[in-house]
C-alpha positions in Angstrom: -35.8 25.2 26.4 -35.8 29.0 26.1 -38.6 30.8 28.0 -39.1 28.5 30.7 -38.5 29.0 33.9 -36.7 26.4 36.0 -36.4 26.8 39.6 -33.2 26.2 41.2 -31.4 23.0 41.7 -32.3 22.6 45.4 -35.5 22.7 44.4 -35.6 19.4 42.3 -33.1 17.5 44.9 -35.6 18.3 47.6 -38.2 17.0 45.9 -36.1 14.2 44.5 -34.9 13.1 48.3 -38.5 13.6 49.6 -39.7 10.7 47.0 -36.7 8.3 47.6 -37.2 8.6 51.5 -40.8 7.7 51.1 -40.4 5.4 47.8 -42.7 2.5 48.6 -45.5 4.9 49.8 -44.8 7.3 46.8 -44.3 4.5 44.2 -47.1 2.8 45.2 -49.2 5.5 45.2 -48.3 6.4 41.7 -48.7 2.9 40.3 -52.1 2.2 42.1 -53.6 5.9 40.6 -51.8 6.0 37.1 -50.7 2.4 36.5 -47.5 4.0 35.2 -43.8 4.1 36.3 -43.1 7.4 37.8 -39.1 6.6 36.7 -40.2 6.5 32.9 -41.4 10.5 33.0 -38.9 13.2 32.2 -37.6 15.3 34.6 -39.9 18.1 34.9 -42.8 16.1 34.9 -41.3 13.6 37.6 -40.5 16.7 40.0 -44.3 18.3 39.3 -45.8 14.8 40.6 -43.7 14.4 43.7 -44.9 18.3 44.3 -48.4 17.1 43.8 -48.3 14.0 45.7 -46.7 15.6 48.7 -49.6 18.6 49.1 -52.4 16.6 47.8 -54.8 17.1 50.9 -52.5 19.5 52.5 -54.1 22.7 53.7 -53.3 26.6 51.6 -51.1 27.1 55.1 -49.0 23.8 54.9 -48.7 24.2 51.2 -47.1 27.4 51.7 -45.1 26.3 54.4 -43.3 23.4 52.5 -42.7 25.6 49.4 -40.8 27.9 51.8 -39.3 25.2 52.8 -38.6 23.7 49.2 -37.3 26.8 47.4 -35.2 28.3 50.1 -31.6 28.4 49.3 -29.0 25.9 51.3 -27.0 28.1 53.6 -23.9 29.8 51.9 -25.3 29.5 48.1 -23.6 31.8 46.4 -24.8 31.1 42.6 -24.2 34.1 40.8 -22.0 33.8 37.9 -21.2 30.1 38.7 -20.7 27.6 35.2 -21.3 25.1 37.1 -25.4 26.1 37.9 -25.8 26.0 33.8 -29.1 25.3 32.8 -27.0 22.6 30.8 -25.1 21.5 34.0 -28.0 21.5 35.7 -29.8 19.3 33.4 -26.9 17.2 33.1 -27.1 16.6 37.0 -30.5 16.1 37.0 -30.5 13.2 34.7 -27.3 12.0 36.4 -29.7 11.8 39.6 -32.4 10.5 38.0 -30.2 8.0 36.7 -29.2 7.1 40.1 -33.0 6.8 41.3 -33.9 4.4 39.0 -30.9 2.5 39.9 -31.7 2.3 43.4 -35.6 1.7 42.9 -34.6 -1.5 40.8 -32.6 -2.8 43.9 -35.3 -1.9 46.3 
């Protein structure tokens, strides 16, 4: 997708980790407000409801504080020039996550 801008992988795995820690709550709340499986969105839309779930209510203070927290780099990240941090290898490990998610929310 040219023209968009994706923000780093860390960003998506944070997010992703922060709904599977707190699947029941987040899951639950998804189904009781939209009556749809979160699992069935694509990617980007998955990632933009976990961000608005987590800082619904949350004051312009804590929402600033967990994007900081969200978008800074892992220690040692050195990603320029890397094949590896693709936007197609990205998206590939993306869906190979998401895969994995909905793997381990039909077990749970």
């Amino acid at each position: 997708m040219r023209g968009v801008v994706r923000p780093p992988y860390w960003v998506g795995q944070r997010l992703l980790d922060l709904a599977v820690n707190r699947w029941p709550e987040f899951h639950g709340t998804m189904l009781l407000r939209t009556g749809r499986e979160p699992l069935r969105l694509p990617l980007p839309s998955l990632l933009d409801v976990i961000y608005a779930w987590w800082v619904e209510g949350a004051t312009e203070k804590d929402i600033a504080k967990f994007h900081r927290q969200l978008t800074t780099p892992p220690a040692g990240a050195e990603l320029e020039g890397r094949e590896e941090w693709s936007d197609e290898e990205t998206d590939d490990s993306f869906e190979r996550a998401l895969g994995s998610l909905r793997g381990a929310a039909r077990t749970a």
